[in-house]
C-alpha positions, -999 to 999 in steps of 0.1 A, spaced: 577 -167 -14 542 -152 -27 510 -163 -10 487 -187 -25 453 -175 -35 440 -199 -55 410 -231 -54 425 -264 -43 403 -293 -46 409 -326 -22 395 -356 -17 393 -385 13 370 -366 32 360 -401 51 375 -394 84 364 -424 102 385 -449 125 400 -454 93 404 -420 81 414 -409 46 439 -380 43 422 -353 30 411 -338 68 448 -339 72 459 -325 39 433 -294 44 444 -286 77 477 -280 69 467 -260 37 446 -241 65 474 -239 87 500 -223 65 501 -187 66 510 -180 30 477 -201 21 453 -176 14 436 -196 -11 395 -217 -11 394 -254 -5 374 -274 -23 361 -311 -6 353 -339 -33 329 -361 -15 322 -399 -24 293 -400 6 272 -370 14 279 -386 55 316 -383 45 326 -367 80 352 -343 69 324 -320 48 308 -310 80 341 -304 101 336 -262 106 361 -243 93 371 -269 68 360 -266 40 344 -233 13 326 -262 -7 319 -299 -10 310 -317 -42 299 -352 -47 322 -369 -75 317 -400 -88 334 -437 -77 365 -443 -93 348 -473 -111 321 -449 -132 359 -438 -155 379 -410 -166 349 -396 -186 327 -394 -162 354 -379 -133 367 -355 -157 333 -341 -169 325 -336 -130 360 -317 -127 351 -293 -156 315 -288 -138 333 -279 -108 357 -259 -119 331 -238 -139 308 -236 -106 341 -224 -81 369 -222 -103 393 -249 -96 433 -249 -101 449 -272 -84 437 -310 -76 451 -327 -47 437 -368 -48 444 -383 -16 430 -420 -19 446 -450 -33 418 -463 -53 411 -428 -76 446 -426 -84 443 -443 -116 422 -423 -131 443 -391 -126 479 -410 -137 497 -400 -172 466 -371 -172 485 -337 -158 485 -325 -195 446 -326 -200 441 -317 -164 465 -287 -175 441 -276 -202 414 -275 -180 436 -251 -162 440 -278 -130 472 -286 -119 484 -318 -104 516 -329 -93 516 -372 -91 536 -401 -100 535 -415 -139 518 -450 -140 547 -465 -143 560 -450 -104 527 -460 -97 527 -496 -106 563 -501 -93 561 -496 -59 526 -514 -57 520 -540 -32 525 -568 -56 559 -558 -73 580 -547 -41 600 -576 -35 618 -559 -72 632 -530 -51 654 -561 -35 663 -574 -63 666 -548 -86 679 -519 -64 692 -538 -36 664 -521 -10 657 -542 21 624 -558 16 606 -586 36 602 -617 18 565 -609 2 551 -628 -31 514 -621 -49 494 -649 -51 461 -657 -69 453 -693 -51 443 -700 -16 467 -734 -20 499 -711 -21 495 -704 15 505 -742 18 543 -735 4 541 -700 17 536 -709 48 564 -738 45 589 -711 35 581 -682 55 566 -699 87 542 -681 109 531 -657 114 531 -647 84 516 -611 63 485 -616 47 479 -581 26 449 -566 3 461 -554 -28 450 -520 -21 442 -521 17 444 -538 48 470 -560 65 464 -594 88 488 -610 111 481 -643 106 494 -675 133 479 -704 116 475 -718 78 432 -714 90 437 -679 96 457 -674 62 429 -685 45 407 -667 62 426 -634 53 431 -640 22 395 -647 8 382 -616 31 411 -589 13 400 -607 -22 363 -604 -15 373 -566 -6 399 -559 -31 406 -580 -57 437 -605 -68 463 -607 -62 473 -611 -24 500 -602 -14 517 -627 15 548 -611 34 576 -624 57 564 -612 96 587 -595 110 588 -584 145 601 -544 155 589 -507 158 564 -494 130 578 -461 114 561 -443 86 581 -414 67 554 -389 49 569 -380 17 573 -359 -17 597 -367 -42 607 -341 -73 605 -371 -95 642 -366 -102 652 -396 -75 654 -365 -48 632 -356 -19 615 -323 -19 610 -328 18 607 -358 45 590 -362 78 595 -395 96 568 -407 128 568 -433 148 532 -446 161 525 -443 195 491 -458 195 474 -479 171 437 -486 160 432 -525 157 435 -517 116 471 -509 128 463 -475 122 480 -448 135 461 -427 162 486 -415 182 527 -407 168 558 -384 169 582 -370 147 616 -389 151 655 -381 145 660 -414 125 691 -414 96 684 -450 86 651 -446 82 659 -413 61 681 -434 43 661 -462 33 637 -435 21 661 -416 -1 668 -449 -14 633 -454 -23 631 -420 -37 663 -426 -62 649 -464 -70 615 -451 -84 622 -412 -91 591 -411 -68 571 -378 -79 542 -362 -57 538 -370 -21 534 -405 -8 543 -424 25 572 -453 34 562 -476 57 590 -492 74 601 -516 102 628 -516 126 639 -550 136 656 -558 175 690 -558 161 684 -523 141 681 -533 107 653 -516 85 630 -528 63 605 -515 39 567 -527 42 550 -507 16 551 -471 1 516 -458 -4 515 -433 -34 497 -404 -15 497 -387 15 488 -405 52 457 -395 73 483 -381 98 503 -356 74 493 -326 90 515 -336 115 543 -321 92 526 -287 91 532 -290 132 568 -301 125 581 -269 106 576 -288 72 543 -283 57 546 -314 28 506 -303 17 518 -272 7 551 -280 -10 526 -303 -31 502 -274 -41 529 -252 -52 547 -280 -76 509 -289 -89 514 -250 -101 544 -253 -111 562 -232 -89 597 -240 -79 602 -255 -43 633 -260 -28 643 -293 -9 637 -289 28 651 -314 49 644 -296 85 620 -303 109 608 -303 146 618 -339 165 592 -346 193 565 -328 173 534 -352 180 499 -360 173 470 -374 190 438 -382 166 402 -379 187 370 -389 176 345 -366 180 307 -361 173 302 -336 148 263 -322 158 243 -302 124 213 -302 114 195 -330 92 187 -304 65 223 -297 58 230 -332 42 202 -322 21 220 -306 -7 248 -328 -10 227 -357 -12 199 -344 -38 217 -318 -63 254 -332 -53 268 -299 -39 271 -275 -6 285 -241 -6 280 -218 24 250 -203 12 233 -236 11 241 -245 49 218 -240 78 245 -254 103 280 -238 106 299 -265 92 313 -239 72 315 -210 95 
């Protein structure tokens, strides 16, 4: 296989204690020895964390919020990709996804490649539609309805019983022991997110998350399954390992053939005491701990640049079992002038830095 030695832009540079993926998704690019390519980081914050990481990145643009629309994203691509040259996009957040869906042919004739779900994958396997993988494919799924009034908690709670799921529609899950607390969730995640809420049967067992990318065929290009050692109180991961786990492969695979899933995304699942499995959500991009497949032999980052180029990748199912990861929070010292020209003329390039953020 040839090296790669072209620009890849990424986003979800904001790695906080609730990091986005992109730190991940350019380490592994970094990592990989047939990456020979420039990395590109598309900032929503000039204090997004990741732009200043050293080594990280060869640029860092600001690009507008999600909510400013296709026009406005798109004419900030072209601008880019005049400035750098730009060839393959890699969007790593829930929220900008969107914009980018039922787009690869325009992105294509700006000469960007992409390689995601349609809108229709996309809308499937949201938050709010799951519970039809039970009934329409027969995947184990906690009971879960959307909701759009407080008062539903009432029967949901009746039906369910607590604790009981309370879930944004983009973001953030609550455990939640009393109707008071239900409430509570649920007008927070709207506040946050939006309607509707999504309300899910608790069940108790070990978190596992698979890290994903399907061919958009109903196959899996490859697969790597963790389970979390350590958790943030957002029930992030911060700690995890890499797990010999058929069911859980299973369950993905079905997931895969039930949506013809195409681009990268995660499975979250559960395992129950007696061993049965059950899917809690499938997030349609790439988890903040995916460079953890670079470390286990299958480097999913990678496989997802090459099919955003169209280059054939063949289905690897291999990888290391025990391979692990512990996140740290560190304090990333630079200068006050080098958030300067990210937050004035919306750009930093190595030239530009007085730190080595970029060294």
């Amino acid at each position: 296989m040839r090296a790669f030695t072209g620009t890849v832009a990424v986003t979800g540079l904001n790695a906080t204690d609730n990091p986005g993926p992109g730190v991940a998704v350019i380490r592994a690019l970094r990592a990989d020895p047939l990456f020979q390519g420039q990395i590109v980081g598309l900032a929503y914050d000039a204090l997004d964390p990741g732009v200043y990481l050293p080594g990280l990145l060869d640029a860092a643009f600001m690009v507008p919020y999600p909510s400013a629309g296709r026009g406005a994203i798109f004419e900030r691509l072209a601008y880019i990709k005049h400035r750098v040259g730009l060839d393959v996009l890699l969007p790593t957040l829930d929220s900008e996804l969107p914009a980018f869906l039922d787009q690869e042919e325009t992105l294509r004739a700006m000469g960007i490649g992409t390689f995601l779900p349609t809108r229709a994958q996309y809308e499937q396997r949201a938050k709010a539609r799951l519970h039809e993988l039970r009934t329409q494919h027969g995947v184990a799924v906690p009971d879960s309805e959307p909701i759009y009034e407080a008062h539903d908690l009432i029967r949901l709670g009746q039906r369910m019983g607590y604790p009981l799921v309370v879930k944004g529609v983009f973001y953030g899950a609550e455990i939640c022991h009393t109707h008071a607390e239900a409430v509570g969730a649920f007008h927070k995640a709207a506040a946050k997110w939006g309607l509707p809420i999504i309300v899910q049967q608790y069940i108790p067992g070990d978190d596992l998350c698979v890290a994903a990318v399907g061919d958009g065929q109903g196959g899996l290009i490859g697969a790597v399954p963790m389970k979390k050692l350590m958790v943030t109180d957002k029930g992030k991961g911060w700690a995890g390992v890499t797990v010999q786990d058929e069911p859980l492969m299973a369950l993905t695979r079905d997931v895969m053939r039930a949506l013809k899933w195409r681009g990268p995304c995660e499975v979250e699942a559960l395992r129950d005491a007696a061993g049965g499995y059950h899917l809690l959500e499938i997030n349609p991009r790439f988890p903040a701990w995916v460079d953890l497949s670079m470390g286990a032999g299958n480097n999913l980052p990678m496989a997802a640049v090459r099919l955003s180029r169209g280059e054939p990748v063949a289905p690897q199912a291999d990888y290391i079992v025990g391979a692990a990861f512990v996140r740290a929070s560190v304090n990333q010292i630079v200068n006050i002038a080098d958030l300067a020209p990210l937050s004035t003329i919306g750009e930093l390039h190595p030239d530009s830095q007085t730190s080595r953020a970029f060294a």
